[in-house]
C-alpha positions as CSV (number, residue, x, y, z in Angstrom):
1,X,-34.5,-54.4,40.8
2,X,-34.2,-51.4,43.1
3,X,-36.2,-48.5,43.9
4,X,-34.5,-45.8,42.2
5,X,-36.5,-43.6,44.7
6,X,-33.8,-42.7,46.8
7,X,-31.6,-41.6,44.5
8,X,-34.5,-39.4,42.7
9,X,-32.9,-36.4,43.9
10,X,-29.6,-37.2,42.2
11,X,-31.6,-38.1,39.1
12,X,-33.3,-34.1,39.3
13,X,-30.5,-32.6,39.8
14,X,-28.5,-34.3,36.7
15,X,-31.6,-33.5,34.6
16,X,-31.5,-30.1,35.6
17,X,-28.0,-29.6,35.1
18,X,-27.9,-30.9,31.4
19,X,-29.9,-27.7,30.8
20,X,-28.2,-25.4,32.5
21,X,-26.1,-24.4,29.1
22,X,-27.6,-23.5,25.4
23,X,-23.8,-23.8,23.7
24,X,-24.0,-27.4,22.5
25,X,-20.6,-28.7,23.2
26,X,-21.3,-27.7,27.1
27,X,-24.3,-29.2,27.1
28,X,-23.0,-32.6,25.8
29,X,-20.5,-32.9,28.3
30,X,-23.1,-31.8,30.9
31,X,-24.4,-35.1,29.5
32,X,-21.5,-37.1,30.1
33,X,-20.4,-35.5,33.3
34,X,-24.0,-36.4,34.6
35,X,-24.1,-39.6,33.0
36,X,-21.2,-41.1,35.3
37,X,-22.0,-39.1,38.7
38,X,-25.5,-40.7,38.3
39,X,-24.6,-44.4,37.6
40,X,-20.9,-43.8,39.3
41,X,-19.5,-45.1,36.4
42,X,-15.2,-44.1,36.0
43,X,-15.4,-43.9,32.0
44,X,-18.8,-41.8,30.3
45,X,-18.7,-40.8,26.7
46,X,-21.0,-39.9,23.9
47,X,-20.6,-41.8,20.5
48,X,-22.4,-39.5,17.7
49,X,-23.9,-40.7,15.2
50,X,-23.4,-37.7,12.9
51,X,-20.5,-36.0,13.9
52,X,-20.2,-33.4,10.9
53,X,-23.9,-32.7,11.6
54,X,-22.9,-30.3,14.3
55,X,-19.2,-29.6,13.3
56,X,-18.1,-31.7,16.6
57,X,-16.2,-34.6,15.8
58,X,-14.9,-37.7,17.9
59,X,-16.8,-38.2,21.4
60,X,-17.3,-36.3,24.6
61,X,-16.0,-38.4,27.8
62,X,-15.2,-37.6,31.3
63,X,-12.2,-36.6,32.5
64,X,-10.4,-39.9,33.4
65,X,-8.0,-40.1,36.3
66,X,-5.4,-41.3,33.4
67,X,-5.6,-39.5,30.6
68,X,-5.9,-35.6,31.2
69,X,-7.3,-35.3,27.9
70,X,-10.6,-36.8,26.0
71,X,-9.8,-38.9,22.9
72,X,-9.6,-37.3,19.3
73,X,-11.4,-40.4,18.0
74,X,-14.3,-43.5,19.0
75,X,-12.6,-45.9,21.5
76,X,-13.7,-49.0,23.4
77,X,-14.5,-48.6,26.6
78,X,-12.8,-50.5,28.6
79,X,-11.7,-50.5,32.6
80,X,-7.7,-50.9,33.2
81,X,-9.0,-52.8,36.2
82,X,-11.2,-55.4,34.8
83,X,-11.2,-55.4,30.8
84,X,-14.1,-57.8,30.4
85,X,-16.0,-55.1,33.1
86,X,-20.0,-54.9,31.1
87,X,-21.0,-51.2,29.5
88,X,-24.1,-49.8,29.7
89,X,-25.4,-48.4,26.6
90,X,-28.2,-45.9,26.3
91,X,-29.1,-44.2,22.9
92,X,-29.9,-40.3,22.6
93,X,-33.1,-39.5,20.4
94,X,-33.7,-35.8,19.0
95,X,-36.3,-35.2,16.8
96,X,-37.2,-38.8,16.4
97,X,-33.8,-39.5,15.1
98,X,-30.5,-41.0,17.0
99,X,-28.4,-38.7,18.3
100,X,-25.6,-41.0,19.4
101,X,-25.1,-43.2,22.1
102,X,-24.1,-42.6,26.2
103,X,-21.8,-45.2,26.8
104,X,-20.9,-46.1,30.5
105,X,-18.2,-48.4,32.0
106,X,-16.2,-49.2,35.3
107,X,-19.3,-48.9,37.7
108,X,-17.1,-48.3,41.2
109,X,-20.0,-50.7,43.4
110,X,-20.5,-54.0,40.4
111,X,-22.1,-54.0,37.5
112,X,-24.6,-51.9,36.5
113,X,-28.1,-52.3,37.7
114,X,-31.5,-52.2,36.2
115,X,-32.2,-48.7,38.4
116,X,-28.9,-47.7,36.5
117,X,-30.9,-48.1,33.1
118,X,-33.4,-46.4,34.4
119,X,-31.9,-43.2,35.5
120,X,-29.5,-42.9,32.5
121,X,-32.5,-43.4,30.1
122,X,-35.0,-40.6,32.1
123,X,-31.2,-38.6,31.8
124,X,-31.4,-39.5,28.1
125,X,-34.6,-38.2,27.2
126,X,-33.9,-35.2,29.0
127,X,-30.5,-34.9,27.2
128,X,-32.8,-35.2,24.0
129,X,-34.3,-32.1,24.6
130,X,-31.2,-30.1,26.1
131,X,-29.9,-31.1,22.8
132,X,-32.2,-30.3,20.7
133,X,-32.4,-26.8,22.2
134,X,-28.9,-26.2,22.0
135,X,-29.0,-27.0,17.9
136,X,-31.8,-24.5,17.8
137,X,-29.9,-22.2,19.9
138,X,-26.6,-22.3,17.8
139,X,-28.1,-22.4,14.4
140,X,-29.9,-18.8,15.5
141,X,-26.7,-17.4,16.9
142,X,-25.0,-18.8,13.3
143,X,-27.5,-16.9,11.9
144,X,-26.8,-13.8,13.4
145,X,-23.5,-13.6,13.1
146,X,-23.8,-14.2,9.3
147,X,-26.8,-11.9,8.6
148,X,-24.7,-9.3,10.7
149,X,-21.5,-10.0,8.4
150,X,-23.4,-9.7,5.4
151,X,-24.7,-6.3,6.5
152,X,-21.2,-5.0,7.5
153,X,-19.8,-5.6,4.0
154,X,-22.7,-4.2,2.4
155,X,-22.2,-0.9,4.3
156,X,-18.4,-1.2,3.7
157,X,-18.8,-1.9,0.2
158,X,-21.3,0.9,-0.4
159,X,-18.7,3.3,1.3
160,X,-16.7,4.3,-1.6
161,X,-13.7,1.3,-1.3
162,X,-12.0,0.4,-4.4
163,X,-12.4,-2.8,-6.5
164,X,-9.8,-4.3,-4.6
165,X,-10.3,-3.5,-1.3
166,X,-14.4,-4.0,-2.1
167,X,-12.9,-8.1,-2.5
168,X,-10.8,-7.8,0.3
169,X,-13.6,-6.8,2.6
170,X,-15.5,-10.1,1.6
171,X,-12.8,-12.2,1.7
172,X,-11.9,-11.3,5.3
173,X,-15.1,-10.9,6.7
174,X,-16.5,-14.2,5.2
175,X,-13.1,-16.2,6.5
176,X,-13.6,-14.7,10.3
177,X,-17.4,-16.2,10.2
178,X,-16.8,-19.5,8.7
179,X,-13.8,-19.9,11.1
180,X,-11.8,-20.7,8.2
181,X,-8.2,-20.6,7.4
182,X,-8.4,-18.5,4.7
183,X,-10.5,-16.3,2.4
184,X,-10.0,-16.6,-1.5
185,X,-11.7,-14.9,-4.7
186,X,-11.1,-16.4,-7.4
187,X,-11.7,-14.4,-10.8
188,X,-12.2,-15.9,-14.7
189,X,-9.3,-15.9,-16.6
190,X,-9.0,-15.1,-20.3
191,X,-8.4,-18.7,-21.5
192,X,-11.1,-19.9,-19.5
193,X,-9.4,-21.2,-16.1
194,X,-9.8,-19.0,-12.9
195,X,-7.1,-16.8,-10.8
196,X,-6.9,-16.0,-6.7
197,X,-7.0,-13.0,-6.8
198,X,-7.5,-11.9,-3.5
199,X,-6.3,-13.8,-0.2
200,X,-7.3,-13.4,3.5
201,X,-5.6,-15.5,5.9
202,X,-4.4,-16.0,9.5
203,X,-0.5,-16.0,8.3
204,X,1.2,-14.7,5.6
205,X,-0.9,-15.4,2.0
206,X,2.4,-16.1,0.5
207,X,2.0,-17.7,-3.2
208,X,-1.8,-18.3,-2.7
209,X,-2.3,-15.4,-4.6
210,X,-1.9,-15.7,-8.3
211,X,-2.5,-19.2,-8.1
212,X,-4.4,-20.5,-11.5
213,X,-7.1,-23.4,-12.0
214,X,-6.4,-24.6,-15.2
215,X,-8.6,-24.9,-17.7
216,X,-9.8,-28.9,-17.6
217,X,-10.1,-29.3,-13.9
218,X,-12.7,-31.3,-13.1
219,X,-14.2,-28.7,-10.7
220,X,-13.9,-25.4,-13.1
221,X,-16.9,-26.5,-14.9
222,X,-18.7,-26.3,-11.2
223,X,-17.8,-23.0,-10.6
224,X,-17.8,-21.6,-13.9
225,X,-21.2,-22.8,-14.2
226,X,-22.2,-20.5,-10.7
227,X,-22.6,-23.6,-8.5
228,X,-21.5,-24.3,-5.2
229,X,-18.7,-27.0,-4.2
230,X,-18.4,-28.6,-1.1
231,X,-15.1,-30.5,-0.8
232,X,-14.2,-32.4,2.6
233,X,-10.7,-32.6,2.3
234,X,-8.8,-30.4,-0.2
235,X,-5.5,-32.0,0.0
236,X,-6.6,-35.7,-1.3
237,X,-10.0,-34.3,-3.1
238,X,-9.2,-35.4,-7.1
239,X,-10.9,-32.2,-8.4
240,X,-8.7,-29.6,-6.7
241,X,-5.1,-29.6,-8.5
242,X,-3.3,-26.4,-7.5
243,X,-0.3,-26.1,-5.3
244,X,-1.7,-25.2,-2.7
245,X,-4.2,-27.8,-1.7
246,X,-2.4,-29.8,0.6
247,X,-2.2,-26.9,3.0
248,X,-6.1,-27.4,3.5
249,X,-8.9,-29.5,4.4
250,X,-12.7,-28.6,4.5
251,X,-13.4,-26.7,2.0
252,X,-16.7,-24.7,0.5
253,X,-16.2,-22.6,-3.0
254,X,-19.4,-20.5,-3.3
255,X,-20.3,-18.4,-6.6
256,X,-20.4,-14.7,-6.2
257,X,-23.0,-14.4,-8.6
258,X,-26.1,-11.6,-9.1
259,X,-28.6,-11.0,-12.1
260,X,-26.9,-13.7,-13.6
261,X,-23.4,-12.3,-13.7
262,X,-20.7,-14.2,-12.8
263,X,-18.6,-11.6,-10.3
264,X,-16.2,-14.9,-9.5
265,X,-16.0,-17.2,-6.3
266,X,-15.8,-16.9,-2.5
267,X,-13.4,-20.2,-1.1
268,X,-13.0,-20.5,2.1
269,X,-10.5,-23.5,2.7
270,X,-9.9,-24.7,6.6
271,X,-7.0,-26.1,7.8
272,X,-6.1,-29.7,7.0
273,X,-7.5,-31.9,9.5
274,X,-10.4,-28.9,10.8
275,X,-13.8,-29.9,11.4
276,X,-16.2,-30.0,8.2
277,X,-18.9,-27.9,7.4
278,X,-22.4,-28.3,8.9
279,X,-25.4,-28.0,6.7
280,X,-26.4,-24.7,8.4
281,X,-22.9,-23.5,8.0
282,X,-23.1,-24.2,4.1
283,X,-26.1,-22.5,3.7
284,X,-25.8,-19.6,5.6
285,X,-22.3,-19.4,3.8
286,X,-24.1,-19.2,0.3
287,X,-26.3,-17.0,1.5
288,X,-23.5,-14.4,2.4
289,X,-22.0,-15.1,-0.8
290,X,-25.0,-14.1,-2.9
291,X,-25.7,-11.5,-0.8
292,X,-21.8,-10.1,-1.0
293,X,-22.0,-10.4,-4.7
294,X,-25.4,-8.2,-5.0
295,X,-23.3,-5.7,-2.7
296,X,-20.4,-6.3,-5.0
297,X,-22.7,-5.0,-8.1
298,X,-24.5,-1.9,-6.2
299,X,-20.7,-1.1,-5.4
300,X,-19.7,-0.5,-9.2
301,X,-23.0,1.2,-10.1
302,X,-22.4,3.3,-7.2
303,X,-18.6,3.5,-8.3
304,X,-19.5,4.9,-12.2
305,X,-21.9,7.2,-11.0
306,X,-19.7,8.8,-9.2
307,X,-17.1,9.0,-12.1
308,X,-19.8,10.0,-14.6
309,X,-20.2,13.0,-11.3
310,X,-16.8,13.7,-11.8
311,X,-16.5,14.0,-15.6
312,X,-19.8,16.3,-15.5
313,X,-18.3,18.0,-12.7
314,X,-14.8,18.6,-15.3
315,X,-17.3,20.0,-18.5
316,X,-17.9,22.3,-15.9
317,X,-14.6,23.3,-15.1
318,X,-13.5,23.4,-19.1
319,X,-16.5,25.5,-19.3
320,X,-15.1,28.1,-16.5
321,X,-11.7,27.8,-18.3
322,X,-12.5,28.4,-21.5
323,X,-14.7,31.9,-19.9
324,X,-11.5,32.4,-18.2
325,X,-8.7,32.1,-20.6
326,X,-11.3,34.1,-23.1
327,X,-11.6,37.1,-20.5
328,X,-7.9,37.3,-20.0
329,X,-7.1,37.3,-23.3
330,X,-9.8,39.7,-24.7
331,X,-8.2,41.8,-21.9
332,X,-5.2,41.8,-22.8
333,X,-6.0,42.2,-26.6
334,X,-7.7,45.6,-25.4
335,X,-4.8,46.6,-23.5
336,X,-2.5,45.9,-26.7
337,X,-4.8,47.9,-28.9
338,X,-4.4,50.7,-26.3
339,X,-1.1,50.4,-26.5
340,X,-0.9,50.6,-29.8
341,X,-3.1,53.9,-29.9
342,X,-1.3,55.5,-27.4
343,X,2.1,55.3,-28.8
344,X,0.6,56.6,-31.8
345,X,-1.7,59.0,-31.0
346,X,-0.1,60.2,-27.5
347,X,3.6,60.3,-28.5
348,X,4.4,58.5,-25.0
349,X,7.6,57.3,-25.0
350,X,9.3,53.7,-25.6
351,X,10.2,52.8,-22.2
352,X,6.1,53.4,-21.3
353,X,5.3,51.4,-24.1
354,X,7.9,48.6,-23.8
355,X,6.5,48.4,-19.7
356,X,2.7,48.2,-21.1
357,X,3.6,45.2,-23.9
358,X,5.9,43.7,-20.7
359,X,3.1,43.3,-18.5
360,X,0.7,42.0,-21.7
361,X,3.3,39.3,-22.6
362,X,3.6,38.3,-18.6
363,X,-0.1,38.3,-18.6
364,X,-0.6,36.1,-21.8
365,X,2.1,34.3,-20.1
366,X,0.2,33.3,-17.0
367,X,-2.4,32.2,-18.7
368,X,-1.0,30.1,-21.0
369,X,0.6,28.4,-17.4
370,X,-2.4,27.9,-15.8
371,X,-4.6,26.4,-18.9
372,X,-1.7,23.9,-18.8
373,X,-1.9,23.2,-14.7
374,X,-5.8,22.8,-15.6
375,X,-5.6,20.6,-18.6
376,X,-3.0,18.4,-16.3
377,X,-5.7,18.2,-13.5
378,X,-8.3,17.1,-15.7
379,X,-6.3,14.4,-16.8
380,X,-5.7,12.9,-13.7
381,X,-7.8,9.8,-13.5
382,X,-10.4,10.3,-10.8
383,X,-10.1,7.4,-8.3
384,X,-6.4,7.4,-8.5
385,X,-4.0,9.5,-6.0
386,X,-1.7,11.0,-8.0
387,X,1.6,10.0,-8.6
388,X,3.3,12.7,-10.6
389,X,5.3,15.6,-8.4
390,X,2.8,17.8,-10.7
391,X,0.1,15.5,-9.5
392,X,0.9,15.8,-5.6
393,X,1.3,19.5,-5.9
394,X,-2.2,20.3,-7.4
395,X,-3.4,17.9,-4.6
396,X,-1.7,20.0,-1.8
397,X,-3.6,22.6,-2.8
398,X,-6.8,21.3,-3.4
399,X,-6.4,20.4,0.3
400,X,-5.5,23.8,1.2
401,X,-8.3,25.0,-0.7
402,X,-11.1,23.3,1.3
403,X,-9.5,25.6,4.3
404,X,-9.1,29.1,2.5
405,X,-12.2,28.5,0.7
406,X,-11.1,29.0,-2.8
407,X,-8.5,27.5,-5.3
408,X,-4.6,28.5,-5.2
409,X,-3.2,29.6,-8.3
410,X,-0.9,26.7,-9.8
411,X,2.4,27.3,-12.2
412,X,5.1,25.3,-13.2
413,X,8.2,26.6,-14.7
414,X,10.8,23.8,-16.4
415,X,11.2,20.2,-16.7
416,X,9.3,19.6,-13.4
417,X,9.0,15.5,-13.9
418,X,12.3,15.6,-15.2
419,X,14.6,17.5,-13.5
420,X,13.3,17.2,-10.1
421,X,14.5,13.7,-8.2
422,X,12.3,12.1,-5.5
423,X,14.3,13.2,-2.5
424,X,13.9,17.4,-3.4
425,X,10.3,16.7,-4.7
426,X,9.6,15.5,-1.2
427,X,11.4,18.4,0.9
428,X,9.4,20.5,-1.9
429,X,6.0,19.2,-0.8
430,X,6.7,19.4,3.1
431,X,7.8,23.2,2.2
432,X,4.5,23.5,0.8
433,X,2.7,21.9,3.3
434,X,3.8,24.3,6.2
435,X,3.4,27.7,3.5
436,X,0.0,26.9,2.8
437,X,-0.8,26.2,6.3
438,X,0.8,29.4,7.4
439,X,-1.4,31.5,4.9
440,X,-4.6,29.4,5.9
441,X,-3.6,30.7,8.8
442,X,-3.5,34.6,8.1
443,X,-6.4,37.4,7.7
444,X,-7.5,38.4,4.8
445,X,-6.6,36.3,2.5
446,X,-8.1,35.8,-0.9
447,X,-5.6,35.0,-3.1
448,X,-2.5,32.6,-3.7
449,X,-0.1,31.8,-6.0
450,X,1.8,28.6,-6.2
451,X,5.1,29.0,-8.5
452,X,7.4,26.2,-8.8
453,X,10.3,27.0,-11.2
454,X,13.1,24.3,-11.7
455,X,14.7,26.7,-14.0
456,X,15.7,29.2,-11.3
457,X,19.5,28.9,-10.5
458,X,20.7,29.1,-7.0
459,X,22.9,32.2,-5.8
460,X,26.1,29.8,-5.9
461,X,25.1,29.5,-9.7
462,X,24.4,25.5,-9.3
463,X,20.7,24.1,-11.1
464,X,18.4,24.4,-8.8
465,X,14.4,24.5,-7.9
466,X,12.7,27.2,-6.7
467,X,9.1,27.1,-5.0
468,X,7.5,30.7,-4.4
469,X,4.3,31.0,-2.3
470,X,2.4,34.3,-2.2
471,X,-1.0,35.2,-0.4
472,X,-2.2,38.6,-0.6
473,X,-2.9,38.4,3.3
474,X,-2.4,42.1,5.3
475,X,0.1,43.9,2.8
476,X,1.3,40.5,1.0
477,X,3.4,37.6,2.0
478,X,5.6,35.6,0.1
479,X,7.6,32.4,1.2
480,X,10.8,31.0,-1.1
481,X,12.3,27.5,-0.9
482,X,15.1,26.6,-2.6
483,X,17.3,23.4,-3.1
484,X,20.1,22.5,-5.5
485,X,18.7,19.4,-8.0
């Protein structure tokens, strides 16, 4: 045996370097890479025993002079030069368990010597700890990342996003942390199978969506039931059955379940042949999931308070319509009765009286047009944009109104839905864009009215639309679009 004195300082400076690095795949090649300088051995590579364990699969091995790359899977190793050449072997312990096994060959000097044992097992217990580190190290970071993800689409969910969009935020967040190829929900059906009905993924979803698990497949009753499935190979699994599995590989399905409500399941499939799960990597995944769902339910709550806001907020407004249309009408019922007195009593003549009822029958008129804009807004389901021309014009000027600081007058004249074809309603709408800018932009302005009249003929006598904007800035301005139908 010899002293393994003088190469002590080697030994130091290979222990020191397998700690250098708290990402665990660095660190194990540290290993290896220290391994063979120490014992210079041409071929060093760690055998795991667990390779799911930490999501690394195969071996880590020195770079050889002949092959460029490591190998994909376990391989003798064995010395082009001298195939019968001895190894030396060397277990790793972590945690009181076996880690794997340092494996060296093709020593450049002989065989291996008993000082070579020596050094590579003082490396392995050293490499124990690095190790060991490093798992603690990445299983904190996985943490992170995940409790981080879970708070992003609680915040994005709380935001006001729609049911759909609410899915798509968990399915697209979830897939970028689990490093998966995709990110599926999957909803109940009515006859008892489930739907995909929502799809994140690195290319184009193409048919995933809408794909069904029938009802009778051996793994609905899992996820009906709100438990979690672990699959390790999608494509050759006997419980998945839809199309699409042979695109896939590792695979966790995770309920999206809170206050024992099934909202539906979180899969998130990886590609066929991709590394499987780790245990840390399933629970932090179901975590998220649970955490998504809660996030999910807060989301609608939040979702119908709002609309119950809104439909409070529209009793109100029939409340200041009905005040409305009964002051305008009670006003022009006086002005009627005057009428009628003074053509009786005052002996005015008819053309005063015919320019008094005029102006009561164009008042009675307007109102009649503007309970009917109103009643049309209040139909307009709240979370929707709308998608009526009558629809996007009451929307133009509820924009304009949070500028002038009150509520444009709105009328229709005609057939508007009808008549009007998609080209001319959107020349209409850019026309009305730049008018109600331009009075936004004017002094004194506290009053416009909207008129859009598909009744109006043009001067050459073809159909036509006519849109009329007046504001009552300065001494009045009105602006007049027209376009043949």
């Amino acid at each position: 045996m010899h002293d393994p004195v003088p190469r002590l300082p080697s030994l130091l400076e290979a222990v020191l370097s397998v700690g250098t690095d708290l990402e665990l795949r660095a660190t194990l090649q540290h290993i290896v890479d220290a391994a063979a300088e120490l014992t210079e051995a041409r071929y060093a590579t760690l055998d795991m025993t667990d390779p799911g364990r930490d999501g690394l699969r195969g071996i880590r091995t020195a770079q050889r002079p002949e092959s460029p790359e490591p190998p994909a899977r376990p391989e003798p190793l064995e010395s082009p030069e001298s195939p019968e050449s001895p190894e030396l072997i060397v277990p790793i312990h972590v945690d009181d368990e076996v880690f794997g096994d340092l494996r060296l060959a093709g020593k450049r000097a002989g065989p291996f010597t008993d000082e070579d044992e020596q050094l590579v097992r003082v490396l392995a217990t050293q490499a124990g700890i690095a190790i060991g580190n490093a798992r603690l190290y990445e299983t904190a970071r996985q943490r992170e990342r995940w409790i981080e993800g879970a708070a992003a689409v609680t915040t994005a969910l709380l935001s006001g996003e729609s049911a759909a969009d609410a899915l798509m935020t968990v399915a697209e967040r979830a897939r970028r942390l689990a490093e998966a190829s995709a990110g599926v929900i999957l909803q109940p059906t009515e006859d008892g199978g489930m739907e995909i009905v929502t799809a994140s993924t690195l290319d184009d979803p193409g048919d995933i969506v809408g794909t069904v698990i029938e009802p009778g497949s051996p793994v609905l009753e899992q996820l009906l039931g709100g438990e979690p499935v672990f699959i390790d190979d999608s494509a050759t699994d006997p419980r998945m059955t839809t199309h699409v599995r042979h695109r896939f590989g590792p695979n966790m399905m995770l309920p999206l379940q809170a206050g024992g409500r099934l909202l539906g399941t979180l899969a998130l499939p990886r590609r066929r042949g991709g590394r499987p799960y780790t245990a840390v990597e399933r629970l932090l995944a179901t975590q998220f999931a649970s955490q998504a769902a809660l996030a999910l339910v807060h989301a609608e709550a939040q979702h119908s308070r709002e609309r119950l806001a809104v439909y409070e907020d529209r009793d109100r407004i029939a409340r200041d319509l009905h005040d409305l249309v009964v002051q305008r009408l009670f006003a022009t019922g006086m002005m009627l009765e005057s009428t009628q007195r003074r053509s009786t009593g005052t002996g005015d003549t008819d053309k005063d009286v015919h320019a008094m009822l005029g102006r009561a029958v164009d008042e009675l008129q307007s109102t009649v047009q503007e309970v009917r804009t109103a009643i049309f807004a209040l139909q307009q389901p709240p979370a929707d944009a709308p998608t009526t021309f009558r629809g996007k014009v009451l929307r133009e000027a509820a924009g304009a109104a949070a500028v002038l600081g009150f509520q444009p007058s709105t009328r229709f004249t005609g057939a508007v839905e009808n008549r009007l074809a998609e080209p001319v309603a959107g020349r209409l709408l850019t026309a009305l864009r730049r008018a109600l800018a331009a009075a936004s932009r004017r002094a004194g302005v506290s009053r416009v009215e909207i008129t859009v009249d598909v009744t109006a003929p043009l001067p050459d006598g073809r159909p036509g639309v006519r849109l009329t904007v007046f504001d009552d800035g300065g001494t009045g301005t009105t602006v007049t679009w027209r376009s043949p139908l």
